[in-house]
N, C-alpha and C positions, 0 to 999 in steps of 0.2 A: 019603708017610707020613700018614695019619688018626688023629689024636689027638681023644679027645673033650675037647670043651670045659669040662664040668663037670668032669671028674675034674682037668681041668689048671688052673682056676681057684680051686677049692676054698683056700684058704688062700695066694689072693693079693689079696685084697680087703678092706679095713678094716670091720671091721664093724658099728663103732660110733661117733658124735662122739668125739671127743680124744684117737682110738688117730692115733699117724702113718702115711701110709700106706705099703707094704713093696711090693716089688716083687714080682711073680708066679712063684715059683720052683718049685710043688707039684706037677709034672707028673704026678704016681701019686695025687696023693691020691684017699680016696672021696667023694662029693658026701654033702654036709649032708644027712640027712631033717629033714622038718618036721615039727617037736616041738610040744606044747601043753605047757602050765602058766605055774605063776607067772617062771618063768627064759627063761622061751621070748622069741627074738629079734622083733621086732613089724617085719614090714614093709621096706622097702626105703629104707637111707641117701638122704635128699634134699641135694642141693648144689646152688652156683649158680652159674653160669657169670659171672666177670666182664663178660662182653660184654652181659650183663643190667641192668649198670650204665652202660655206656662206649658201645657200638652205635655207634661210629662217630661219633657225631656232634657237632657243635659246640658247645663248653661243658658237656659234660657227660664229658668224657676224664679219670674218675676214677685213681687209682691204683691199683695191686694191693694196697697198704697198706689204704687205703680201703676197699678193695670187703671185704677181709677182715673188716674191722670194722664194715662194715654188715651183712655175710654173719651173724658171730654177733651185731650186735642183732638183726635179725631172727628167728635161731631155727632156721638150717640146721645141717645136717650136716658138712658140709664144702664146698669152694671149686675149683671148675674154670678153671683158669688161662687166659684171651688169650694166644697168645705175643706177640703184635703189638701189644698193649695197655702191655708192659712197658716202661719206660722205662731202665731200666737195668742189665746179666744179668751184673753182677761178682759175685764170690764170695761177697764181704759182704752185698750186698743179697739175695743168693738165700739165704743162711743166717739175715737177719735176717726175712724172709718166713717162714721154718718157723716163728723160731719165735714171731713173731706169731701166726700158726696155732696152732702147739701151746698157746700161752698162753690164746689164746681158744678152745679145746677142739672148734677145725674140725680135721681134714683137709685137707690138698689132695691131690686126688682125682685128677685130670686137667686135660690141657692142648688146647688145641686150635692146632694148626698147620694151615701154607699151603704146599703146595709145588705144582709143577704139570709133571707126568711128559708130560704128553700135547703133544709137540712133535716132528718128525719131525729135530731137531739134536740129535745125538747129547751133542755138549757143553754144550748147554741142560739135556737130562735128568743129565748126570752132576755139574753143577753143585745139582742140584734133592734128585739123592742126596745131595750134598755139606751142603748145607740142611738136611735130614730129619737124617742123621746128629747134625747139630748139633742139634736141638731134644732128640734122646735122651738124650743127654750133658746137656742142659739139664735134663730132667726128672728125670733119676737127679740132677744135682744136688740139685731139690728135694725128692726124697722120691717123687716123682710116679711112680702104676705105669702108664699107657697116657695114650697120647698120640691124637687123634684125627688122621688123615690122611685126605686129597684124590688122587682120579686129578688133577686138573688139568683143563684144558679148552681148547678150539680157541682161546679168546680171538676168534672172528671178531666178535660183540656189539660194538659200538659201547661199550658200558656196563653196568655191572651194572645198570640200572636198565631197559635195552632187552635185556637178559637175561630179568629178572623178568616184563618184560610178554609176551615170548616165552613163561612160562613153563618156564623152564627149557634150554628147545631152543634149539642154535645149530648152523649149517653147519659139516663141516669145513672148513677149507683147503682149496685147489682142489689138485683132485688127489689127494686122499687120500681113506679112509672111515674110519670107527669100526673098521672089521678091522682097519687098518694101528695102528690107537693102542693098541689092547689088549697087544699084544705089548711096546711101550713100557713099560706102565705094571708091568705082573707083573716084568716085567724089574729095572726099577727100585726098585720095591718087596721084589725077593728079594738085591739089592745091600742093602739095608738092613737085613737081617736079623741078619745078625753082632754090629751093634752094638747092636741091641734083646736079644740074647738076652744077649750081654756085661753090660748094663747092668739086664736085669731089667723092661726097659720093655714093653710090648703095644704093639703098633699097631690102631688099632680104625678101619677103612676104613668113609667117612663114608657113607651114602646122602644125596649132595650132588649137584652139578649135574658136568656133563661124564661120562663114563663110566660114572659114579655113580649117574646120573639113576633109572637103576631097579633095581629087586631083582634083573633077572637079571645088572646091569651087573657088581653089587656081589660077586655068587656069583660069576661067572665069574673079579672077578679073583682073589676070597678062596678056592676050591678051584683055581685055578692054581696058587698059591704055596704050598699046601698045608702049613704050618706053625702052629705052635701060637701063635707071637709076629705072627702078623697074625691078626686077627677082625673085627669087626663095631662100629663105634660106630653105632647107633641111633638117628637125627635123629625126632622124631612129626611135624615141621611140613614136611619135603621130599620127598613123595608129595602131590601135589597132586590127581589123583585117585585113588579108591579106596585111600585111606589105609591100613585095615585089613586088606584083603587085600597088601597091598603090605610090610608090616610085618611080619606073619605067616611072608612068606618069608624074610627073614633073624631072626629073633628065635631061630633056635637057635646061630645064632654069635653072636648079642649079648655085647660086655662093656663094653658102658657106653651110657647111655641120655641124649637130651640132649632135652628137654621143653618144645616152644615153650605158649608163651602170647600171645594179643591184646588184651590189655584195650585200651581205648579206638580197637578195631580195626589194622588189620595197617598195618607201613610198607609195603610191596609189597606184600602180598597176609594172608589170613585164612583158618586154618581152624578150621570148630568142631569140635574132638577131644574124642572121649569117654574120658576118661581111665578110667573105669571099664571099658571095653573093655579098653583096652589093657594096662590092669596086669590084668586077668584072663588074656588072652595071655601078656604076660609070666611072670606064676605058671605056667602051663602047661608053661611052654618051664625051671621052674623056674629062673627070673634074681632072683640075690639082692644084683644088683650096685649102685652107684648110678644115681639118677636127676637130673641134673645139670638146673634151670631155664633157660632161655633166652627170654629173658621180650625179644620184639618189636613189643609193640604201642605205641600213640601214649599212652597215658597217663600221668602222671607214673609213674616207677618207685618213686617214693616209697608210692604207695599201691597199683600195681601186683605189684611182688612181694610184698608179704604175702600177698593177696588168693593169686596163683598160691601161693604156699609152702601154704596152707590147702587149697587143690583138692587139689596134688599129694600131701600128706601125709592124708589122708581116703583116697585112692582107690590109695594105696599102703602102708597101714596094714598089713595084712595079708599 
């Protein structure tokens, strides 16, 4: 079954700071034209990914409380959730997170999750569905309409850091090829489906490392499973060559966009993105969805994200 993407997004997308966000249920609607005058919508929701705050790294493992509350001094949109950043996923804490949010007149937009399909154990992968599962149910707790997911990966890298210098590329397992993985990951991914459409969530398949690594990786699994509740999250910083052409090929299943930045140059690696490129593509592909910051360069974030929040709203204004 082929569903277009606009008609079935249409009226699952927040549209504006300090609406909360609803889960994607429109499947017939018609897609938005683009109106001018004084009422007309300006541009594409910016948000920001708490990993923009936290990055892993030592002494800087902010809260999600936190991040929120830098998120609106700063001046975003709304707020793209770490799963793995959270400290704590009880009921109270995730309803007092909304409604920080709501109070401070963000959104929260999306979440990004880890799971990792690509393992030839079968009870590895069904453990991994058992994971994804839970993140959904997490997100419909908070409000949250699409969640980003991962094929996963061979794990043979010694480290994510001998990952990065690989670029991206790692050997499979002896004995195996990327033929045997792909069947895993569609697999696993179409077990998941029940409870994304249950709960209202998208799943937006990451152009990320493993499987993922390139636009044909990403189609091939996203038209396997041929569903409306799996598409496209849209990474600008993990096409490491030829960016723009590489972007191009998924930007019509795009529903959510996650926008690196390097001020003070890259932890692993840098690229110079033209964001005016890009949001010109994306207007193309008409995407009116958000564009979530992911801000990875070495600079204080203190005066890094603004700096990015100023790019990306300039060059997504329209």
């Amino acid at each position: 079954m082929t569903v277009d993407r606009r008609k079935f997004l249409v009226g699952s997308a927040t549209a504006a700071a300090g609406l909360g966000a609803s889960a994607a249920t429109a499947a017939d609607a018609e897609p938005q034209k683009q109106v001018s005058g004084p009422g007309a919508r300006r541009g594409n929701p910016i948000a920001v990914s708490t990993y923009s705050y936290w990055r892993y790294r030592a002494g800087s493992k902010l809260t999600i409380d936190r991040c929120i509350e830098l998120a609106a001094e700063t001046g975003f949109d709304a707020v793209e959730i770490l799963e793995k950043q959270m400290h704590r996923k009880d009921n109270a804490y995730l309803q007092s997170l909304k409604r920080r949010a709501f109070v401070a007149g963000l959104a929260l937009c999306g979440m990004s999750t880890h799971q990792d399909f690509v393992s030839p154990d079968e009870e590895d992968r069904k453990a991994n569905v058992k994971k994804t599962v839970a993140s959904i149910e997490l997100a419909y707790s908070l409000g949250i309409p699409t969640i980003r997911v991962n094929t996963g990966r061979w794990n043979t890298s010694r480290s994510f850091d001998r990952l990065m210098k690989n670029r991206g590329i790692e050997p499979p397992l002896p004995g195996y090829t990327d033929e045997d993985a792909f069947p895993w990951v569609i697999e696993s991914l179409k077990q998941c489906l029940p409870a994304a459409e249950k709960c209202g969530v998208v799943l937006g398949l990451e152009n990320h490392w493993g499987l993922g690594l390139t636009p044909q990786g990403v189609m091939r699994i996203v038209n396997a499973v041929d569903s409306p509740w799996l598409q496209v999250t849209m990474d600008t910083g993990n096409f490491l060559e030829d960016p723009y052409e590489r972007l191009e090929m998924i930007a019509a299943k795009t529903v959510f966009v996650q926008a690196k930045t390097y001020y003070g140059g890259g932890v692993w690696y840098a690229l110079d993105l033209d964001y005016r490129r890009i949001a010109a593509m994306l207007r193309k592909h008409e995407y009116r969805g958000y564009v979530s910051l992911e801000f990875e360069g070495r600079e204080d974030p203190k005066t890094a994200i603004p700096k990015s929040l100023a790019v990306l709203r300039k060059t997504f204004s329209t």
